[in-house]
C-alpha positions as CSV (number, residue, x, y, z in Angstrom):
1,X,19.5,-66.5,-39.8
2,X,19.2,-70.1,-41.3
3,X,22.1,-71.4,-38.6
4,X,19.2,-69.8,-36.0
5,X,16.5,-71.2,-37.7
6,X,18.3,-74.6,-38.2
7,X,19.4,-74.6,-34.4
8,X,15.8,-73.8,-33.1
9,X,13.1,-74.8,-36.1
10,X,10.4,-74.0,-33.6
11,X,11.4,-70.5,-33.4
12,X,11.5,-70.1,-37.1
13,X,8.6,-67.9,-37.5
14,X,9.9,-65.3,-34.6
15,X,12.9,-65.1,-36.2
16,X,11.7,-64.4,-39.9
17,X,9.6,-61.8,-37.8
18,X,12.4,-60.1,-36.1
19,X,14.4,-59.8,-39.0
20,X,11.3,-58.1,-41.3
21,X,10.6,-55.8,-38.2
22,X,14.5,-55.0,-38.2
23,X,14.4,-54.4,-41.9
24,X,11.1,-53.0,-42.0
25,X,11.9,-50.5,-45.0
26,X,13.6,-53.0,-47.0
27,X,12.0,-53.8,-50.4
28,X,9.5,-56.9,-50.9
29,X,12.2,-58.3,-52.7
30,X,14.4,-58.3,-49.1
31,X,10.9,-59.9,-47.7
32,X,11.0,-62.7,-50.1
33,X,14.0,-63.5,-49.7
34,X,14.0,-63.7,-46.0
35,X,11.2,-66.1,-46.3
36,X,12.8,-68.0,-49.1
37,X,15.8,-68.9,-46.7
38,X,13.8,-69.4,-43.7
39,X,12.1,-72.3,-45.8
40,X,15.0,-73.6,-47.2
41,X,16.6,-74.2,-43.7
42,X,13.9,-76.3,-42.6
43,X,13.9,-78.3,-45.3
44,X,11.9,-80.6,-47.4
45,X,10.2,-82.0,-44.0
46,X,9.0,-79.3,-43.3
47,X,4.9,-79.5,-42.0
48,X,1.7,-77.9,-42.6
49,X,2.0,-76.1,-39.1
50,X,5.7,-75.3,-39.7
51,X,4.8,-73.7,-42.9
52,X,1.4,-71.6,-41.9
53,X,3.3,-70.4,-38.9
54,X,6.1,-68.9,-41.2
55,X,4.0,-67.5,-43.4
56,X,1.7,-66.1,-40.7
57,X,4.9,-64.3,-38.9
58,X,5.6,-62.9,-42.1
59,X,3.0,-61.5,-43.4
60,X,2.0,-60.2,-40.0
61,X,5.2,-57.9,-40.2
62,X,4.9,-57.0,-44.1
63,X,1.3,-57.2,-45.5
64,X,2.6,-55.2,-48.2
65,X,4.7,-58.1,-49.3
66,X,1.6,-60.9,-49.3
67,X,2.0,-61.6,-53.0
68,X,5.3,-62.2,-53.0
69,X,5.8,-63.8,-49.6
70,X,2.5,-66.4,-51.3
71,X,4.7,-66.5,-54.7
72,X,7.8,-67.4,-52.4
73,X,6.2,-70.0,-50.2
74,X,4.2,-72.1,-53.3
75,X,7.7,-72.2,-55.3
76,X,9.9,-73.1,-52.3
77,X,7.3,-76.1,-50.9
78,X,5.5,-79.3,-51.9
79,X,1.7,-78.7,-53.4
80,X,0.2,-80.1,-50.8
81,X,1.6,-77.7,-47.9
82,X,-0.1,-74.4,-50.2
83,X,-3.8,-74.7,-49.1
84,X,-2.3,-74.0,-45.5
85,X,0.3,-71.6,-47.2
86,X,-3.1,-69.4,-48.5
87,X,-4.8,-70.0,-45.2
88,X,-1.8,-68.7,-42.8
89,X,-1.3,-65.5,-45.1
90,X,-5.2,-64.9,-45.9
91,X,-5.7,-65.1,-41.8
92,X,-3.1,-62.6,-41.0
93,X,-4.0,-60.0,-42.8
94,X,-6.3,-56.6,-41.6
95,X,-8.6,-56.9,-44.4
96,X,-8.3,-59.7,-46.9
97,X,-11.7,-58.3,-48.8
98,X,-10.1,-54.7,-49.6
99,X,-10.0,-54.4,-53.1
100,X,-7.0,-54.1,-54.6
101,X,-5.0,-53.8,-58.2
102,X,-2.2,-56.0,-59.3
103,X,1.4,-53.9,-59.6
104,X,4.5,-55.2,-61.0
105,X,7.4,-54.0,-59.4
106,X,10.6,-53.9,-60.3
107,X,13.6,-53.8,-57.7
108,X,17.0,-54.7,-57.1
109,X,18.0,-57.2,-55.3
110,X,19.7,-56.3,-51.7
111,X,21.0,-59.1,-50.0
112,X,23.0,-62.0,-50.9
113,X,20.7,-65.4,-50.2
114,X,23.9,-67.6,-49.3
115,X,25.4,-64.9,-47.0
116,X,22.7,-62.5,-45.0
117,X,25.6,-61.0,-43.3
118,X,27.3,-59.4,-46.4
119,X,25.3,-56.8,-47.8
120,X,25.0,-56.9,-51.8
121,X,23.5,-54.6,-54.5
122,X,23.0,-56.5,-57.8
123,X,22.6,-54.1,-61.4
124,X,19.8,-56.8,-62.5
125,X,16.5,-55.7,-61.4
126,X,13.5,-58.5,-60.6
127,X,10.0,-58.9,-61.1
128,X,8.1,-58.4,-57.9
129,X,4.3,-58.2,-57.0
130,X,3.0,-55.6,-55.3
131,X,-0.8,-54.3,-54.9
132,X,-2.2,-50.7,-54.9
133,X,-5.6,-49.5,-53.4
134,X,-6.1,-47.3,-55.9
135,X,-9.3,-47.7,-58.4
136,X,-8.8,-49.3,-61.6
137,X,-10.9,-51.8,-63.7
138,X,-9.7,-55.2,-62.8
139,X,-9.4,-54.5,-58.9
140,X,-10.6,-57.9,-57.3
141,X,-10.2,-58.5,-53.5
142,X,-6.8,-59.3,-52.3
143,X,-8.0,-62.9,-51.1
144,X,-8.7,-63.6,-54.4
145,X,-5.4,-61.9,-55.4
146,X,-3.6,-64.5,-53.0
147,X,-5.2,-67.3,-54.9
148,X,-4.4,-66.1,-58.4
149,X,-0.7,-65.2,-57.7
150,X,-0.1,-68.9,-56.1
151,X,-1.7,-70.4,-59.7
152,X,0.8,-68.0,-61.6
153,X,3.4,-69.0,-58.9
154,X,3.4,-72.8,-60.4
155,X,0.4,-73.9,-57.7
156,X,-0.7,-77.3,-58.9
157,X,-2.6,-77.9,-55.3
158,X,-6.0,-77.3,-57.4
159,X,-8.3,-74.1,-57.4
160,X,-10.9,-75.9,-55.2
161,X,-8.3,-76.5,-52.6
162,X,-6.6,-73.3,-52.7
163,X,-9.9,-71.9,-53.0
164,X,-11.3,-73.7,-49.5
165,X,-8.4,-73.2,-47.4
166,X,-9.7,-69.8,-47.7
167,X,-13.1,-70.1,-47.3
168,X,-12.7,-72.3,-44.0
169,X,-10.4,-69.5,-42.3
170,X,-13.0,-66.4,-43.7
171,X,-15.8,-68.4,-42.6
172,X,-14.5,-69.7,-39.3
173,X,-14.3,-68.3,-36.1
174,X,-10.6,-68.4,-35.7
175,X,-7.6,-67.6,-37.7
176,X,-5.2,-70.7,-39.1
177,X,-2.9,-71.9,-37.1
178,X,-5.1,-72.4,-34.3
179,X,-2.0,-73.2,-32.2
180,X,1.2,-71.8,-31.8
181,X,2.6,-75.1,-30.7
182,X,4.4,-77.6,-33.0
183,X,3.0,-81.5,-32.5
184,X,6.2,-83.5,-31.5
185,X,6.0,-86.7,-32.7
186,X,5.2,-89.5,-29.8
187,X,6.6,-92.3,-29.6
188,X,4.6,-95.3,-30.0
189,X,4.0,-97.5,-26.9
190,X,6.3,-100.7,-26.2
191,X,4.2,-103.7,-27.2
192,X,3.5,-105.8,-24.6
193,X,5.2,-109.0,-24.1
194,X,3.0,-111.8,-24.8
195,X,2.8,-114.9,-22.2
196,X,3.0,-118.1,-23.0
């Protein structure tokens, strides 16, 4: 998948997709560690847009897995790419107001990160969030879940940030990214020769 992802970084989020939808049943362990490769292989240039449109794809295929795919994305990137982390996974979901209760999860881990071809079942179990719709005393919405796990996650982007990124996608009339497309970079005109 990163040889894929590396060959054709503009596919990247269809091919995180494809591999969630193949794996569909797989824990949110699996999930975050998909997503965790898929950054890796683009690398530490990696964009706002490049970024939102990963996390977008895959939470689209796994909103189950939001927290951890949030966690994954603000511990694999730069601070200032996790506003457009929390907008991209707050604007793909169904319902980012349901309320919901924290779960800690614990599950093995299934696939080796160097190697997604070999299959591998580690004894250690890992910490993994989850969220229940069930009624407890602390439930909060799962937007505001999304914001408290990147903090936890190591988030130094700043609550306001984090915070509006949010706001401006709940309060907007369309979803983040509003484009599919990736900007190429142009290339800057040819000065003009100057006459004597």
């Amino acid at each position: 998948m990163q040889n894929q992802i590396r060959a054709d970084r503009m596919h990247a989020p269809e091919i995180v997709s494809d591999a969630l939808k193949a794996n569909s049943r797989e824990p949110i362990l699996c999930v975050s560690t998909i997503v965790r490769a898929a950054i890796r292989a683009l690398g530490d240039s990696i964009s706002k847009l490049e970024v939102a449109r990963l996390v977008r794809a895959a939470v689209e295929a796994r909103p189950d897995a939001v927290l951890q795919i949030v966690r994954t994305a603000v511990m694999e990137t730069r601070p200032q790419l996790h506003p457009d982390i929390l907008a991209a996974a707050v604007g793909a979901l169904p319902d980012p107001f349901i309320r919901v209760c924290l779960q800690h999860l614990q599950e093995v881990p299934c696939v080796d990160e160097t190697f997604f071809e070999e299959r591998k079942r580690s004894p250690a179990e890992e910490d993994v969030l989850g969220y229940g719709i069930d009624d407890c005393p602390d439930s909060t919405t799962l937007a505001e879940l999304i914001v408290t796990t990147a903090i936890a996650a190591g988030s130094t982007a700043g609550a306001d940030a984090l915070y509006g990124s949010i706001d401006n996608v709940l309060s907007g009339p369309w979803l983040f990214p509003d484009t599919d497309e990736i900007p190429l970079p142009t290339p800057l005109p040819s000065p003009s020769p100057v006459s004597p």
